[in-house]
N, CA, C and O atoms as a Maestro MAE file, in Angstrom:
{
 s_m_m2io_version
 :::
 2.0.0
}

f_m_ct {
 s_m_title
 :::
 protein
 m_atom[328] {
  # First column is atom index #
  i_m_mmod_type
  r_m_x_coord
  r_m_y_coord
  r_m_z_coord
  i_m_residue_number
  s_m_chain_name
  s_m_pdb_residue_name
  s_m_pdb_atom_name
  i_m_atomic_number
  :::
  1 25 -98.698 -220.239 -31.317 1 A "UNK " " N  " 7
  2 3 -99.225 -218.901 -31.193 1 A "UNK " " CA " 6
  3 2 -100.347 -218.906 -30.154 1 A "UNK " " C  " 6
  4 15 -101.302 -219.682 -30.201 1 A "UNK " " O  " 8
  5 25 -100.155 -217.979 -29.215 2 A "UNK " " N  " 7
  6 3 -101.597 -217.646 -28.491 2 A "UNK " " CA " 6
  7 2 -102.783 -217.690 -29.152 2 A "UNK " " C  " 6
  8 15 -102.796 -217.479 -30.365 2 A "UNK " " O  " 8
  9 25 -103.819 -217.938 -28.531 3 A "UNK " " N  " 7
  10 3 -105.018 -218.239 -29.121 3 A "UNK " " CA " 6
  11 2 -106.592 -217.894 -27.795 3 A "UNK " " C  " 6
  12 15 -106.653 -218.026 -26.573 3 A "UNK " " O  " 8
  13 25 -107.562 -217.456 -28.778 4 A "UNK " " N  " 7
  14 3 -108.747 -217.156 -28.007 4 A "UNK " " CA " 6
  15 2 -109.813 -217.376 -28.576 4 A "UNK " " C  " 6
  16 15 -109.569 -217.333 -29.782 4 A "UNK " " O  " 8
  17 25 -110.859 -217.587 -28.411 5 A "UNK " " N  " 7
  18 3 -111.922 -216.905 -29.492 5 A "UNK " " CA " 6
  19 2 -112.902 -216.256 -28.419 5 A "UNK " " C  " 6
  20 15 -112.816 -216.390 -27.198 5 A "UNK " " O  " 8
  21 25 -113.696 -215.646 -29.008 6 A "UNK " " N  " 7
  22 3 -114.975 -214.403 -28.508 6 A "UNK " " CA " 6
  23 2 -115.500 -215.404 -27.958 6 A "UNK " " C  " 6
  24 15 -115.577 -216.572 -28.338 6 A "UNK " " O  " 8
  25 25 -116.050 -214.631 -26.557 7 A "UNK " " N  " 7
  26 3 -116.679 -215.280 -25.575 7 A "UNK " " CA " 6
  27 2 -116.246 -216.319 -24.741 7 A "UNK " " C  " 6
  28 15 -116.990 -216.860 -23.922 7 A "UNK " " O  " 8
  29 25 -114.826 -216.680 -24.952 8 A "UNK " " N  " 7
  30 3 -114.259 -216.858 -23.645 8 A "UNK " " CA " 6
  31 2 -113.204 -216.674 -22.792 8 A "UNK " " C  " 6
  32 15 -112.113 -216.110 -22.872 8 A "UNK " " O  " 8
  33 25 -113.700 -217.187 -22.092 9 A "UNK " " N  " 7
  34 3 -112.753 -216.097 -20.924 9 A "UNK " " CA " 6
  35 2 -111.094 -216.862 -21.197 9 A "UNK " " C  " 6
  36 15 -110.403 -215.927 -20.792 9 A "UNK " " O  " 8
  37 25 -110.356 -217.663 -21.509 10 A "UNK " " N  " 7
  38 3 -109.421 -218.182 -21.272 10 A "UNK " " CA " 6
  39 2 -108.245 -218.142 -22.459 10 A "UNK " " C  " 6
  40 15 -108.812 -218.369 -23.528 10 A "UNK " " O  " 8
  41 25 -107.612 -218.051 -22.548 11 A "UNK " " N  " 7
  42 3 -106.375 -218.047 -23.534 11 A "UNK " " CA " 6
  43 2 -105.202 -218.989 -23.989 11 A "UNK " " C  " 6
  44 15 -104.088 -218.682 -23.563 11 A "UNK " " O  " 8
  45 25 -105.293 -220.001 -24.728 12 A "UNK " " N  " 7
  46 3 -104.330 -221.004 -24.902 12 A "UNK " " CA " 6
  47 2 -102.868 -220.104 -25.588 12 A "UNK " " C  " 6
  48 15 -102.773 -219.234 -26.453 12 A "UNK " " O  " 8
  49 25 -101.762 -220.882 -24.630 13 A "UNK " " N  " 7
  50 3 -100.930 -220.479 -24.926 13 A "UNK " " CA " 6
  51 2 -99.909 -221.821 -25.283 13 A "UNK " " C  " 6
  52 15 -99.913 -222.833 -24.582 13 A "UNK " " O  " 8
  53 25 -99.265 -221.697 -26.175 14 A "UNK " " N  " 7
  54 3 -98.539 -222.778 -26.569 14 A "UNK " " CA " 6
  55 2 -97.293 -223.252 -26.404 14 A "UNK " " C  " 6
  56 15 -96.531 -222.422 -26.902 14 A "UNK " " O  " 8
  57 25 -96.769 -224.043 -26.018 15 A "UNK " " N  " 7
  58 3 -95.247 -224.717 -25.508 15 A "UNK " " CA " 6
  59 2 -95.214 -224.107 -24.028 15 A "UNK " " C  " 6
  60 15 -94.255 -223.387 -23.746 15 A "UNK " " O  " 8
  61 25 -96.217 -224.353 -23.050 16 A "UNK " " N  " 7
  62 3 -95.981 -223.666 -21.920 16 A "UNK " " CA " 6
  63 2 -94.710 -225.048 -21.033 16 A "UNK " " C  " 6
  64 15 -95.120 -226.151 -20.673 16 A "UNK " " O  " 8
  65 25 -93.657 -224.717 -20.915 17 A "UNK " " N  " 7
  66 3 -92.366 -225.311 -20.070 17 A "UNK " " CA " 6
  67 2 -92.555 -224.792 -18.182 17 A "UNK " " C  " 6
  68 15 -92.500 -223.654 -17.717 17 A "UNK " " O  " 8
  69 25 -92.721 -225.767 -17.646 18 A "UNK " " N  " 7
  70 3 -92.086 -225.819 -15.992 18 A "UNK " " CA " 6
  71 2 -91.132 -226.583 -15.779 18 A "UNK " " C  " 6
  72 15 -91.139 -227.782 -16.057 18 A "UNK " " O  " 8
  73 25 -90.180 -225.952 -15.247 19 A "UNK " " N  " 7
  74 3 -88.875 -226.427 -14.594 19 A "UNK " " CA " 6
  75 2 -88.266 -226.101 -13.112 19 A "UNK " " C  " 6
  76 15 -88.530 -225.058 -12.513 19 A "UNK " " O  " 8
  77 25 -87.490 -227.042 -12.644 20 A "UNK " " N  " 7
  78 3 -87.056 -226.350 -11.466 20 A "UNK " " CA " 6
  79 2 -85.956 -225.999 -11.641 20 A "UNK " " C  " 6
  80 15 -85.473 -226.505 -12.654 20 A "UNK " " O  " 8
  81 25 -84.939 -224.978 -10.811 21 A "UNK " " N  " 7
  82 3 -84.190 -224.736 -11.164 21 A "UNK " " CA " 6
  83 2 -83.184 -225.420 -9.860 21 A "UNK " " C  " 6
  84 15 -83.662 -226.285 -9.126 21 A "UNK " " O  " 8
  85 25 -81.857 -224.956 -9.692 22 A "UNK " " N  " 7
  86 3 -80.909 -225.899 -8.427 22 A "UNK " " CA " 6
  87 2 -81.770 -225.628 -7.156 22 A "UNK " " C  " 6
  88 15 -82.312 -226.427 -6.392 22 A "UNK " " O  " 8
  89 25 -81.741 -224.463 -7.157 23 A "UNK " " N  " 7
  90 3 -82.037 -223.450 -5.899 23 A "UNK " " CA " 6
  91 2 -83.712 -224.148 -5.233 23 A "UNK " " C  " 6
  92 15 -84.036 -224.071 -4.048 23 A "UNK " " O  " 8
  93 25 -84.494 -224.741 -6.240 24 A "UNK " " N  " 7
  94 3 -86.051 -225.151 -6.364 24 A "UNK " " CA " 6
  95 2 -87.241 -223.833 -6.528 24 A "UNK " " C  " 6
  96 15 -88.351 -223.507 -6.106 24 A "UNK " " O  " 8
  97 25 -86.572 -223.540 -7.092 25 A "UNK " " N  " 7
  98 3 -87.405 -222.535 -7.389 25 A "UNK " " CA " 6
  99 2 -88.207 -222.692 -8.606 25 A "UNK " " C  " 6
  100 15 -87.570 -222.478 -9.637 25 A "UNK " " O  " 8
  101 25 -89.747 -223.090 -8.794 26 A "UNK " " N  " 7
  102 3 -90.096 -223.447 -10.404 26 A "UNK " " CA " 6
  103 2 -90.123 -221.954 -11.405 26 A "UNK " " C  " 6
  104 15 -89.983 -220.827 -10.929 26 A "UNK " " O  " 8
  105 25 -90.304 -222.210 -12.647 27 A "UNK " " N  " 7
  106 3 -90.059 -221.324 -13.687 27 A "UNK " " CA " 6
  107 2 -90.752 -221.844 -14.312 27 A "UNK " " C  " 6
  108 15 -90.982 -223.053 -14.333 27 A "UNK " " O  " 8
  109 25 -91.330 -220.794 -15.098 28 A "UNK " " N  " 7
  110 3 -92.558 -220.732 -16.172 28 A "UNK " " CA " 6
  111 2 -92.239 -220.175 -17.010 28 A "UNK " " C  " 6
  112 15 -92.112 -218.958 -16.873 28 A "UNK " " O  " 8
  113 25 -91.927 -220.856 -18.399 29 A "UNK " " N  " 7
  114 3 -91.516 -220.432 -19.799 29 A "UNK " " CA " 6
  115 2 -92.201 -220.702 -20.926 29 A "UNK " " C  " 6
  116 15 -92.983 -221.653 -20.958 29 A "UNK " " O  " 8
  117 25 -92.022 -220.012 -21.844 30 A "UNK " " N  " 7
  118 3 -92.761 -220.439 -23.689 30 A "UNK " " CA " 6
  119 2 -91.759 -220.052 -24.361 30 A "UNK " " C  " 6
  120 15 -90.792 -219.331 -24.118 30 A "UNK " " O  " 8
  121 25 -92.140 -220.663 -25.294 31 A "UNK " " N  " 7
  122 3 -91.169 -219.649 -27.002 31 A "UNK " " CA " 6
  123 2 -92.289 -219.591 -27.961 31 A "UNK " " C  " 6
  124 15 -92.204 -219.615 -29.189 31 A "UNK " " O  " 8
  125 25 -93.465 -219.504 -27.156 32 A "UNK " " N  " 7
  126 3 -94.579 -218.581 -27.962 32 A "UNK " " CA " 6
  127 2 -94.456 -217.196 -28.201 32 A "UNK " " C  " 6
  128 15 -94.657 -216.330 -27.350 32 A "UNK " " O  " 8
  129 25 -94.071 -216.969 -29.554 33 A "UNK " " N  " 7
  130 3 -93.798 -215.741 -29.657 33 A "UNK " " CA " 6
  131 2 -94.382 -214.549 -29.355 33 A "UNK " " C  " 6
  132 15 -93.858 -213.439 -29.263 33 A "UNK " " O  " 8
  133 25 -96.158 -215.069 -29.127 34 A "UNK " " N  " 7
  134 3 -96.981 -213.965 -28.406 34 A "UNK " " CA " 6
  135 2 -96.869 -213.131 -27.355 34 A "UNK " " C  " 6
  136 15 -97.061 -211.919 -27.263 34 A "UNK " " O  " 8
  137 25 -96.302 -214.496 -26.050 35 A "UNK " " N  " 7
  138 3 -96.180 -213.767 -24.891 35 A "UNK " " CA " 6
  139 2 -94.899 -214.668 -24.260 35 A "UNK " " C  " 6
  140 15 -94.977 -215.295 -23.203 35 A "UNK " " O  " 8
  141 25 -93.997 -214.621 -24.912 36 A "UNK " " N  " 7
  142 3 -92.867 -215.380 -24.506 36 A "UNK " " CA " 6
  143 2 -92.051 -214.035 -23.677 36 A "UNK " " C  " 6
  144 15 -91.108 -214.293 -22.930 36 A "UNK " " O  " 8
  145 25 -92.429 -212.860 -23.851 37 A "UNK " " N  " 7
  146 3 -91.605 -211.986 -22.965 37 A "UNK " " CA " 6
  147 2 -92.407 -211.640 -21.668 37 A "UNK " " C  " 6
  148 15 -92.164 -211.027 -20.628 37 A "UNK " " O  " 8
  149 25 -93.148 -212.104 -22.037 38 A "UNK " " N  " 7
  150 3 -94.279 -211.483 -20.160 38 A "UNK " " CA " 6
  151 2 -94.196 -213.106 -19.585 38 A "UNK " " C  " 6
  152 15 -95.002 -213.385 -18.697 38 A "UNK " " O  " 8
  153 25 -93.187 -214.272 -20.086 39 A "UNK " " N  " 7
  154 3 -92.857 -215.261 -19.298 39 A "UNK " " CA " 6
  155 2 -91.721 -215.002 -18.833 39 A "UNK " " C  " 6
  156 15 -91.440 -215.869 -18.005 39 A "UNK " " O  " 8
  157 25 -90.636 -213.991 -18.973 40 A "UNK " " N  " 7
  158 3 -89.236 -214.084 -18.644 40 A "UNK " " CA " 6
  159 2 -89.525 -213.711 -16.901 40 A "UNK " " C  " 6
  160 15 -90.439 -213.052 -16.405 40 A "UNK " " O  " 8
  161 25 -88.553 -214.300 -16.345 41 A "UNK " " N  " 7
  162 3 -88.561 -214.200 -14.996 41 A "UNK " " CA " 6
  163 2 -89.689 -214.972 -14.328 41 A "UNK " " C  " 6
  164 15 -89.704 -214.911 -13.099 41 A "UNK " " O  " 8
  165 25 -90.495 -215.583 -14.838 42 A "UNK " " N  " 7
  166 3 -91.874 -216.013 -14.075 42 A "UNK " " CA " 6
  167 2 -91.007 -217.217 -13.199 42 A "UNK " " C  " 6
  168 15 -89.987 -217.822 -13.530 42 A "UNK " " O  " 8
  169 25 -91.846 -217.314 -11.928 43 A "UNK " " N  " 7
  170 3 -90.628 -218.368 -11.128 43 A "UNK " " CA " 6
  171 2 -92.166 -218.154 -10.077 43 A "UNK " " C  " 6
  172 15 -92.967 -217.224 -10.167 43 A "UNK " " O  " 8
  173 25 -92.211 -219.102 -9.303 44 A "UNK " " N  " 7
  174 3 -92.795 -219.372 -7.870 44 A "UNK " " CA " 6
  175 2 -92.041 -219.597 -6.854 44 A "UNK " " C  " 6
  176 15 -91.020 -220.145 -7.268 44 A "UNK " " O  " 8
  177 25 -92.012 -219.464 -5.759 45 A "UNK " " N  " 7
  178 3 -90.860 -220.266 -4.830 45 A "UNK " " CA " 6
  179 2 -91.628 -220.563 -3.519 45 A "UNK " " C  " 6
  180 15 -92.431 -219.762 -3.041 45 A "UNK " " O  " 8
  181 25 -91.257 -222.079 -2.820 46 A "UNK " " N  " 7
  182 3 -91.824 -222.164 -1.964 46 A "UNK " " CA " 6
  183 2 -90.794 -221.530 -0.621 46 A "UNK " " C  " 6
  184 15 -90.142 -222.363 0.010 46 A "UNK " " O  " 8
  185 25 -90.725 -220.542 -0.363 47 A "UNK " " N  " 7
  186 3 -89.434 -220.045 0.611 47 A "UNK " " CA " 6
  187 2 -90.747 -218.973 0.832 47 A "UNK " " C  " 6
  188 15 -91.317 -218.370 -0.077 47 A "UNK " " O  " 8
  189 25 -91.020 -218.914 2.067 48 A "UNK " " N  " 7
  190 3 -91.906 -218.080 3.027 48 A "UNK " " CA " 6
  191 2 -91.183 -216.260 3.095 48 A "UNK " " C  " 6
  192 15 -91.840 -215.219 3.089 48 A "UNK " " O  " 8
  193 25 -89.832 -216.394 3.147 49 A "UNK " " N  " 7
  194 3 -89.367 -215.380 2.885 49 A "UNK " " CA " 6
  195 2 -89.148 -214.376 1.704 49 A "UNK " " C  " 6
  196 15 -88.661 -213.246 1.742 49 A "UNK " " O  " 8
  197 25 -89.729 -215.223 0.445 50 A "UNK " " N  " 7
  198 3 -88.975 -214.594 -0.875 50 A "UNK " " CA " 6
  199 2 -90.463 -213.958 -1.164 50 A "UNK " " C  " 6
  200 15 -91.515 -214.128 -0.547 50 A "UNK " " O  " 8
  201 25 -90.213 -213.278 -2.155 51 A "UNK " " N  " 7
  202 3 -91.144 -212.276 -2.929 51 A "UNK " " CA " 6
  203 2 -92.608 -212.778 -3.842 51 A "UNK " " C  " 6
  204 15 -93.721 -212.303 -4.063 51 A "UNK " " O  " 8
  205 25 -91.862 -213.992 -4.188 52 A "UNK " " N  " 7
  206 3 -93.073 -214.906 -5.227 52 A "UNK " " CA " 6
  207 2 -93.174 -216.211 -4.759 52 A "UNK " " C  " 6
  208 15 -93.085 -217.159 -5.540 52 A "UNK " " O  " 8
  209 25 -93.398 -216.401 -3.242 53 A "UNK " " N  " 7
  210 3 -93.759 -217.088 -2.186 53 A "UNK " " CA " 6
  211 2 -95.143 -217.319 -2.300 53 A "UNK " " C  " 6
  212 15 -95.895 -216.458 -1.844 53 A "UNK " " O  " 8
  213 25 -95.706 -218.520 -2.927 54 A "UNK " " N  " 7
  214 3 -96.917 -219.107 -3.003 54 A "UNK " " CA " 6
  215 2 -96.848 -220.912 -3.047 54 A "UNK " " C  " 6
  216 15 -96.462 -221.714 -3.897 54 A "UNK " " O  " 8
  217 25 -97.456 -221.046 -1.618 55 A "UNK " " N  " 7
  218 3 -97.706 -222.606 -1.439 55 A "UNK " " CA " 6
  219 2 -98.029 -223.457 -2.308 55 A "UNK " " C  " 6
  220 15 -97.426 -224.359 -2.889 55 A "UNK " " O  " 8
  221 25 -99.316 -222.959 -2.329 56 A "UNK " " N  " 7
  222 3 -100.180 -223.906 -2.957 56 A "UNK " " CA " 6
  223 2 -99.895 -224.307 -4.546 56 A "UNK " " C  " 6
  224 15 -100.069 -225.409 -5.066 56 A "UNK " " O  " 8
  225 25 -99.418 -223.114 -5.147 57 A "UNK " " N  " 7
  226 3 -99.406 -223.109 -6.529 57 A "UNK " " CA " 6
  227 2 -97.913 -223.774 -6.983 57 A "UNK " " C  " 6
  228 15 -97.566 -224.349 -8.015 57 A "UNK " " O  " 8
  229 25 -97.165 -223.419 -5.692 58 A "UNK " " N  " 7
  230 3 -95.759 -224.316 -5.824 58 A "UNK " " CA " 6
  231 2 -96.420 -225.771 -5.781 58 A "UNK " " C  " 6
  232 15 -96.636 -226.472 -6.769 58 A "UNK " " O  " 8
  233 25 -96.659 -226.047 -4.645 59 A "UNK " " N  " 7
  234 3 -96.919 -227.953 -4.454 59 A "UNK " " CA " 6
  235 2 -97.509 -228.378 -5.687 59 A "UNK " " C  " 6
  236 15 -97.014 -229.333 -6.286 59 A "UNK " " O  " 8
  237 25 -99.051 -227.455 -6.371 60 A "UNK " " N  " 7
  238 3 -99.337 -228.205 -7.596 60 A "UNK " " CA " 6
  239 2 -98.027 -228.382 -8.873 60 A "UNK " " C  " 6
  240 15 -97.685 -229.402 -9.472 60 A "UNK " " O  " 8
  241 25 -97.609 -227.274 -8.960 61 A "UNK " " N  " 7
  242 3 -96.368 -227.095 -9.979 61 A "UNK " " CA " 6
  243 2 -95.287 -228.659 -9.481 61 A "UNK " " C  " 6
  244 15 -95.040 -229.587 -10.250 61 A "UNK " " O  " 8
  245 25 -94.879 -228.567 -8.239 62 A "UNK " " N  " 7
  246 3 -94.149 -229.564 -7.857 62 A "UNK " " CA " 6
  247 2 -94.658 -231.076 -7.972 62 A "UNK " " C  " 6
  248 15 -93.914 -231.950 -8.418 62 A "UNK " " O  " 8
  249 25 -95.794 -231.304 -7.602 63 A "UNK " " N  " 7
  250 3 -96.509 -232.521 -7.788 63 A "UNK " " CA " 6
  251 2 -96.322 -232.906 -9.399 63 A "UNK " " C  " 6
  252 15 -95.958 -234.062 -9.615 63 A "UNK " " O  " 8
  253 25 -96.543 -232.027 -10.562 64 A "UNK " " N  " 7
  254 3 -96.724 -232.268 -11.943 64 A "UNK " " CA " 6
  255 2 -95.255 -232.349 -12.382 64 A "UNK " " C  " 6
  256 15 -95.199 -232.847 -13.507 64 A "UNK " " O  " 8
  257 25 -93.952 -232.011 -11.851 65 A "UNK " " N  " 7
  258 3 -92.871 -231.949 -11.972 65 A "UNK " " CA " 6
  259 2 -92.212 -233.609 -11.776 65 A "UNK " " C  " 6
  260 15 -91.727 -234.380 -12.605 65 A "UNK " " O  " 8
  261 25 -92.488 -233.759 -10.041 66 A "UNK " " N  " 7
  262 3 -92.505 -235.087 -10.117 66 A "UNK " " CA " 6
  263 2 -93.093 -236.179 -10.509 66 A "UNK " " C  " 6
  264 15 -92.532 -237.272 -10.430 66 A "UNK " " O  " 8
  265 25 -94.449 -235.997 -11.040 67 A "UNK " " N  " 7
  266 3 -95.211 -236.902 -11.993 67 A "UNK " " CA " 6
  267 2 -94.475 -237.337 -12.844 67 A "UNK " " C  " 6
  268 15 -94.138 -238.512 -12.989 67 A "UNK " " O  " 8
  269 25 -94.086 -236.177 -13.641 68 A "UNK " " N  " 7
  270 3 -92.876 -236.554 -14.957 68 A "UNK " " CA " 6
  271 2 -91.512 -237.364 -14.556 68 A "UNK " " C  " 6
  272 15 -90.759 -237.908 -15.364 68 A "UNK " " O  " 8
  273 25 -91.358 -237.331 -13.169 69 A "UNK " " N  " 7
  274 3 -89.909 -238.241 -12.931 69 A "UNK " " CA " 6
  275 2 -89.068 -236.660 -12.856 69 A "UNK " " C  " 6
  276 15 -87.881 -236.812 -12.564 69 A "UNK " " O  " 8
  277 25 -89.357 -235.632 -13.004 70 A "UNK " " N  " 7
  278 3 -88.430 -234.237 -12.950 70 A "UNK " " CA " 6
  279 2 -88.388 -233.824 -11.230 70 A "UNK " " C  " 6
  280 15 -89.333 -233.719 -10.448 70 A "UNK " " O  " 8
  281 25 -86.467 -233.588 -10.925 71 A "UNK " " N  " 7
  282 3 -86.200 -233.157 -9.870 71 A "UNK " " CA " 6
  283 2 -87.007 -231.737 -9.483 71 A "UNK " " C  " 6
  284 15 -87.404 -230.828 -10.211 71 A "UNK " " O  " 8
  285 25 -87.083 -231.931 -8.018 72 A "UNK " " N  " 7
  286 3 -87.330 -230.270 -7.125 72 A "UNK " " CA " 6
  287 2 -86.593 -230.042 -6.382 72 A "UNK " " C  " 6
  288 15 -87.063 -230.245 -5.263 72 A "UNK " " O  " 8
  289 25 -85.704 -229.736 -6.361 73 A "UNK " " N  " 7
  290 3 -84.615 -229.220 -4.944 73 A "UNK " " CA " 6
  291 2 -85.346 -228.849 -3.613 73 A "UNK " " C  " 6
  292 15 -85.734 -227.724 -3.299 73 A "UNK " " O  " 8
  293 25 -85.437 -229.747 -3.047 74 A "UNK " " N  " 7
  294 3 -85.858 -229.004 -1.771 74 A "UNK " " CA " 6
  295 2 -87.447 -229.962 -1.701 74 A "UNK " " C  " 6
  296 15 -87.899 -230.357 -0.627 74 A "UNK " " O  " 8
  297 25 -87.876 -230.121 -2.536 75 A "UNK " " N  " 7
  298 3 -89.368 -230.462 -2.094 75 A "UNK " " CA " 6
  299 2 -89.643 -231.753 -1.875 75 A "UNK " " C  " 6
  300 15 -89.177 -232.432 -2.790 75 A "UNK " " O  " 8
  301 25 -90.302 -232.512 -0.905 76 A "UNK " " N  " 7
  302 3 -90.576 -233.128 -0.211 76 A "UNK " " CA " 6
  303 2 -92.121 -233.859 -1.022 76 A "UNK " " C  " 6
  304 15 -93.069 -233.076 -0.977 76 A "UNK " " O  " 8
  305 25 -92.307 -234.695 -1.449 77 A "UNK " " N  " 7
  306 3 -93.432 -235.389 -2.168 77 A "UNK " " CA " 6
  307 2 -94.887 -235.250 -0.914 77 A "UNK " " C  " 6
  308 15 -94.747 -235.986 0.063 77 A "UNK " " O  " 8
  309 25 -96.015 -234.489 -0.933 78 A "UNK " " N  " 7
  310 3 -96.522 -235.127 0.052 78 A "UNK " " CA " 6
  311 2 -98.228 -235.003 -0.802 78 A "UNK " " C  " 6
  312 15 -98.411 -234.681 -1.976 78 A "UNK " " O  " 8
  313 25 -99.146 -235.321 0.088 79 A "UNK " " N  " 7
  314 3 -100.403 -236.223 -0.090 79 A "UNK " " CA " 6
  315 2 -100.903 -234.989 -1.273 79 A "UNK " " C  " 6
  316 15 -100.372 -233.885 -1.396 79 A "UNK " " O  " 8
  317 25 -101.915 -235.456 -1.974 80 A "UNK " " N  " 7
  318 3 -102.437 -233.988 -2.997 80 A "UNK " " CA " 6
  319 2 -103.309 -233.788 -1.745 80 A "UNK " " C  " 6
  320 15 -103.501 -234.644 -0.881 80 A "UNK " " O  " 8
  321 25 -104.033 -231.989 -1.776 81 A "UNK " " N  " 7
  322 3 -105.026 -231.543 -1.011 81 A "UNK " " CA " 6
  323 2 -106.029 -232.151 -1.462 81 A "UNK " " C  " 6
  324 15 -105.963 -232.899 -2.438 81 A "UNK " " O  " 8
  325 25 -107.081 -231.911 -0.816 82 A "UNK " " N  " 7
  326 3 -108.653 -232.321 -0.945 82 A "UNK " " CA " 6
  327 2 -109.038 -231.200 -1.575 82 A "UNK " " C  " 6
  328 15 -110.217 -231.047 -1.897 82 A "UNK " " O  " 8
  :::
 }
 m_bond[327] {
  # First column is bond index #
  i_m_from
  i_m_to
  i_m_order
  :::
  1 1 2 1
  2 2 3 1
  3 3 4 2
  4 3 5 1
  5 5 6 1
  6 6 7 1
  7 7 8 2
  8 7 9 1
  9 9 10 1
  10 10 11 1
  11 11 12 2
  12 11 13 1
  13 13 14 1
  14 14 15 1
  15 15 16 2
  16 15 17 1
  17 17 18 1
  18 18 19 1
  19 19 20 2
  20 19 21 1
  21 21 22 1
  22 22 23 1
  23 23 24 2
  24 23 25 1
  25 25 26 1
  26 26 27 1
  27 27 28 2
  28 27 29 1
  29 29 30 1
  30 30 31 1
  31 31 32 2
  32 31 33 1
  33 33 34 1
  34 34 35 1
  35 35 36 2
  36 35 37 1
  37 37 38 1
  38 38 39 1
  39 39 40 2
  40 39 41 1
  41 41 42 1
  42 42 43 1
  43 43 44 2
  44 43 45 1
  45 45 46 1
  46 46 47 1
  47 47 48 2
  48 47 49 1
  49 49 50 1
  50 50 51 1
  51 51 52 2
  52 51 53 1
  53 53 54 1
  54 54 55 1
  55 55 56 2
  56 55 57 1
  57 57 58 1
  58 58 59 1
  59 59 60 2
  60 59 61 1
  61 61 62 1
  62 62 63 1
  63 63 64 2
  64 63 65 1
  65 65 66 1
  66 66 67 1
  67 67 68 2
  68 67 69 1
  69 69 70 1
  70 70 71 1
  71 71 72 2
  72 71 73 1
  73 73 74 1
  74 74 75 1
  75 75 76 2
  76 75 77 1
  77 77 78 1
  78 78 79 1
  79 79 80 2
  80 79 81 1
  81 81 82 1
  82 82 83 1
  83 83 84 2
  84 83 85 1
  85 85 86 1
  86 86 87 1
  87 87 88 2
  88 87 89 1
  89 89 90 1
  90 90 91 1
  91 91 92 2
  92 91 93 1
  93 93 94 1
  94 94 95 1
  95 95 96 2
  96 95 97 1
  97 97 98 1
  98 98 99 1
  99 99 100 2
  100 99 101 1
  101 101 102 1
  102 102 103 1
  103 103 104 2
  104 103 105 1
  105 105 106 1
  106 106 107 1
  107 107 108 2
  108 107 109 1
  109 109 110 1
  110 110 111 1
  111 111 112 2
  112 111 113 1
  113 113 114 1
  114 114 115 1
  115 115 116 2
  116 115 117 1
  117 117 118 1
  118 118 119 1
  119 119 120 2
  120 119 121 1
  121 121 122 1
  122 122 123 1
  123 123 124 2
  124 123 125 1
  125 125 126 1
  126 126 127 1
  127 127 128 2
  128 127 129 1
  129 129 130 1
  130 130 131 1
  131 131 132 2
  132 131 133 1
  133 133 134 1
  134 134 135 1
  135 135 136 2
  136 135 137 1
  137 137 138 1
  138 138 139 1
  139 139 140 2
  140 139 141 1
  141 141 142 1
  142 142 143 1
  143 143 144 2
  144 143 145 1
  145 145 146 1
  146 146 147 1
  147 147 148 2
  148 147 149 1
  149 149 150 1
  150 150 151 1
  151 151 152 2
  152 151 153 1
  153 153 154 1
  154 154 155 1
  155 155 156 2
  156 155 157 1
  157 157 158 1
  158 158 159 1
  159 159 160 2
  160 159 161 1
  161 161 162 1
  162 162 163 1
  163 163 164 2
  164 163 165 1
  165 165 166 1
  166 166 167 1
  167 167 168 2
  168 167 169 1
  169 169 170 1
  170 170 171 1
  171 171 172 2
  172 171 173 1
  173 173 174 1
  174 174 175 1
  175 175 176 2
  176 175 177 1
  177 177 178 1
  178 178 179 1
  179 179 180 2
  180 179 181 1
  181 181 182 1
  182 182 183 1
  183 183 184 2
  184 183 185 1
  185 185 186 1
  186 186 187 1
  187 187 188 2
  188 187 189 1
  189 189 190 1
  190 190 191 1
  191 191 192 2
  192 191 193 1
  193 193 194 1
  194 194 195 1
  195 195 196 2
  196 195 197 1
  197 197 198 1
  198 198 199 1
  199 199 200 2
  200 199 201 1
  201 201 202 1
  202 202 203 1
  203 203 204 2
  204 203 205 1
  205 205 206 1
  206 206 207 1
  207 207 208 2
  208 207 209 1
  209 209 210 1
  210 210 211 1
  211 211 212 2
  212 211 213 1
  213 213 214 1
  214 214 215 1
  215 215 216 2
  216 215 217 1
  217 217 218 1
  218 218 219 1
  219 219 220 2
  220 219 221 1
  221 221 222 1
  222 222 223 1
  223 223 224 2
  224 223 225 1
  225 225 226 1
  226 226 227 1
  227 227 228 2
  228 227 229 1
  229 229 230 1
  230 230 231 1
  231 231 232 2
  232 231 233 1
  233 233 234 1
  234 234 235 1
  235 235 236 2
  236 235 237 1
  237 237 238 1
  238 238 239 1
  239 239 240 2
  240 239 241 1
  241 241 242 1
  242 242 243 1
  243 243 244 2
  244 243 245 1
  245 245 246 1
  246 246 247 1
  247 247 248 2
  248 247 249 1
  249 249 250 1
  250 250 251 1
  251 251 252 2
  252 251 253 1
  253 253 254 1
  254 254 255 1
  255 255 256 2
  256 255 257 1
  257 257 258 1
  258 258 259 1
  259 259 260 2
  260 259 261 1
  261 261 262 1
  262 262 263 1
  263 263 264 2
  264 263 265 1
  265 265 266 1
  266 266 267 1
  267 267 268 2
  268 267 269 1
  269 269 270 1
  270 270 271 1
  271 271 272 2
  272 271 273 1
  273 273 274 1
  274 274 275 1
  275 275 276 2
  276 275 277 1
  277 277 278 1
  278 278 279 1
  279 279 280 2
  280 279 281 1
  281 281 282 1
  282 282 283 1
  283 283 284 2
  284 283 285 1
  285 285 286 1
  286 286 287 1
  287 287 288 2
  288 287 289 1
  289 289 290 1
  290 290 291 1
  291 291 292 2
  292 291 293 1
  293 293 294 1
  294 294 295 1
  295 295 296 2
  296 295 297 1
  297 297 298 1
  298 298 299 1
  299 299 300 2
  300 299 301 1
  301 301 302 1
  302 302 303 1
  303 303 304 2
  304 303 305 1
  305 305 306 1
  306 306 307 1
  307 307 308 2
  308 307 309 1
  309 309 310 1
  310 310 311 1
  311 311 312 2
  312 311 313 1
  313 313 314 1
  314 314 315 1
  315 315 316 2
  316 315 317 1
  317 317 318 1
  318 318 319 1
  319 319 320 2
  320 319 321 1
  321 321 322 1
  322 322 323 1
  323 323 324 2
  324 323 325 1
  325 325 326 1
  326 326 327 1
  327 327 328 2
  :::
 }
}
């Protein structure tokens, strides 16, 4: 279950899942029943052309993907930023 308490700013959410999918596109899922529907569709993509085209937040997502030994279609391992 989601979780907060007064006075801070942040919200634990529970069973948070990243995956890639064929295409490499990552996905952001729960089966926290709190907010498991404002996860449907969540996806990043590193493709300059697509809609939810974000670098940075892809490479971290991708870096923690391959940490685990988990494929990225498409992505290329490179140095972490500074």
């Amino acid at each position: 279950m989601a979780r907060t308490k007064p006075g801070i700013k942040s919200v634990k959410i529970e069973n948070l899942n990243i995956w890639a999918d064929g295409d490499g596109m990552i996905h952001l899922t729960t089966d926290d029943p709190d907010v498991r529907d404002d996860f449907k569709n969540t996806y990043v993509s590193n493709n300059p052309d697509h809609l939810r085209y974000h670098p940075a937040l892809y490479a971290r997502l991708a870096r923690i993907l391959r940490r685990f030994d988990k494929e990225v279609p498409g992505w290329e391992d490179e140095p972490a930023a500074n």
